[in-house]
C-alpha positions in Angstrom: -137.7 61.5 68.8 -138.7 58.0 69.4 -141.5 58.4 72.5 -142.4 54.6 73.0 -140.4 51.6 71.2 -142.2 49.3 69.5 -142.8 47.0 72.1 -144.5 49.2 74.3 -147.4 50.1 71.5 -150.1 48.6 74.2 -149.0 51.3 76.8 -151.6 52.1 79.8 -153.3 55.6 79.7 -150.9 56.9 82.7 -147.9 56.0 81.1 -149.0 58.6 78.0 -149.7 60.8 81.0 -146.1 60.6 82.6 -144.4 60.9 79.5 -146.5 63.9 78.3 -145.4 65.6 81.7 -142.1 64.8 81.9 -142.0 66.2 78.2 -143.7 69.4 79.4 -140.9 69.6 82.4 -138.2 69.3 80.1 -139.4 72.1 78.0 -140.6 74.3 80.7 -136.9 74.0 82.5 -135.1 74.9 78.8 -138.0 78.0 78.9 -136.7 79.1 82.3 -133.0 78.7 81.4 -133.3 80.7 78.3 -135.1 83.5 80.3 -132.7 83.4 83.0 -130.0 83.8 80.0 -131.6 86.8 78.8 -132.1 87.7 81.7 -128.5 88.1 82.6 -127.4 89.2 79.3 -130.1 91.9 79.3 -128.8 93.0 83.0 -124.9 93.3 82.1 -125.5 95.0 79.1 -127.5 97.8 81.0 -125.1 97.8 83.6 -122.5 98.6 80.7 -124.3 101.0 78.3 -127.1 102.6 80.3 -127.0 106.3 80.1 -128.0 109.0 82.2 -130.3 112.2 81.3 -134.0 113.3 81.8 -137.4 112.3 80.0 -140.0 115.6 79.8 -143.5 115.5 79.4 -145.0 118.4 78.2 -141.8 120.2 78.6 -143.1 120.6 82.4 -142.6 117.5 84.4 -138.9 116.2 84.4 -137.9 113.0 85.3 -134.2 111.7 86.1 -133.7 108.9 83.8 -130.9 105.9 83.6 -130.1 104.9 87.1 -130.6 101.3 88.3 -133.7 101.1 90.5 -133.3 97.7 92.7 -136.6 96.5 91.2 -136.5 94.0 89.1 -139.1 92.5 86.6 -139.3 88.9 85.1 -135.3 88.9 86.6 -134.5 92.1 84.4 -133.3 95.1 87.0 -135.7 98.2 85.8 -133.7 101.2 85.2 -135.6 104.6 85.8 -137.1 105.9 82.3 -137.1 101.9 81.0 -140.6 101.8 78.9 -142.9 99.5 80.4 -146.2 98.5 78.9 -149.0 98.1 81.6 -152.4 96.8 81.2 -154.3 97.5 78.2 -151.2 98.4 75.9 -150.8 101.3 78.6 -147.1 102.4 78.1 -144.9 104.4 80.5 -141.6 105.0 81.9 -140.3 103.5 85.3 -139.7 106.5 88.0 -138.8 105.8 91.6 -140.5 107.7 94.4 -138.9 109.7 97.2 -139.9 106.9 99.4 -138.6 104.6 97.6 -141.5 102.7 96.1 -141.5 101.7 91.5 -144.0 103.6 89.5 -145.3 103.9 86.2 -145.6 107.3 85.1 -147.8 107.2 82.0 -148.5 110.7 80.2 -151.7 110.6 82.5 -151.5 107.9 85.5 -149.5 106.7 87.4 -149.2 102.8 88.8 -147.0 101.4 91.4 -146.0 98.2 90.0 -147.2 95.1 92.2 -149.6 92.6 92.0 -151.6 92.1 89.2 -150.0 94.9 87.8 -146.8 93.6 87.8 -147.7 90.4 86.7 -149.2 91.7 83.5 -146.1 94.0 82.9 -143.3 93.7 80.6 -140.3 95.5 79.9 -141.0 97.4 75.6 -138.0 99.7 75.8 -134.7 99.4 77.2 -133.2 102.9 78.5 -129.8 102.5 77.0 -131.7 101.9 73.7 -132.4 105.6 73.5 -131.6 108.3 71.2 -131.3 111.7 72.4 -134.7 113.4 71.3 -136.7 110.4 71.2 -140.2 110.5 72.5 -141.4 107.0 74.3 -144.4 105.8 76.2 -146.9 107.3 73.7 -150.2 107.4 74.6 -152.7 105.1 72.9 -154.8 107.5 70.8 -152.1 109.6 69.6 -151.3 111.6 73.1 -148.0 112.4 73.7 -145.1 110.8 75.4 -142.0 111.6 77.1 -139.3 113.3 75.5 -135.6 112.0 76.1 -132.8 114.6 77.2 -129.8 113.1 77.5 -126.6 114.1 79.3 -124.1 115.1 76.9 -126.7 114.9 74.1 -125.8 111.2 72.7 
């Protein structure tokens, strides 16, 4: 990629600048595209594969798990019982309040997901990825995590 031709060699200091950011545009723009790409891909094949079940933690709590949530992070929608990783290399699963309002239920916490939160989080685990019997959102030091029921045992 030829940047300046030859004739150019004795180029002011703000013309390096303008080509450096209109460098740094393009690439940011082919960044957002392929997110948005993902993005999409990520949210049709969810819509298509996601299953429905439960996630238990310490075969008390139950969780419904599966079901599209109408929150959506970095343009993915969150499905409950997706594996989100918080803060810290915090893990948990995406649960939906009676009210209404995204948490993340960790094997000890929970955290609604806003703010600086949110703008930390990432999606680790997609819910149709799941195995019946597998155990996800872990904790950190070895503490357990949620154990995935799902309907018709798939």
């Amino acid at each position: 990629m030829v940047i300046f031709a030859d004739k150019d060699m004795s180029v002011s200091l703000k013309a390096v600048h303008k080509k450096i950011e209109e460098i740094n545009d393009n690439h940011k723009e082919e960044i957002k595209e392929i997110r948005d790409d993902y993005a999409n891909f990520a949210n049709e094949t969810k819509k298509m594969f996601s299953q429905t079940g439960r996630a238990h933690l310490r075969n008390v709590t139950r969780f419904s798990i599966g079901k599209p949530t109408g929150h959506y992070l970095n343009g993915i929608e969150l499905y409950t019982g997706d594996e989100i990783e918080i803060h810290n290399g915090r893990l948990g699963i995406a649960i939906v309040t009676l009210e209404g309002n995204l948490i993340i239920k960790t094997n000890a916490e929970a955290y609604e997901l806003s703010g600086t939160i949110k703008s930390r989080a990432r999606i680790s685990r997609h819910v149709h990825t799941y195995k019946d019997g597998d155990e996800v959102a872990k904790g950190r030091k070895g503490g357990e995590g949620f154990i995935i029921e799902l309907n018709g045992g798939k």
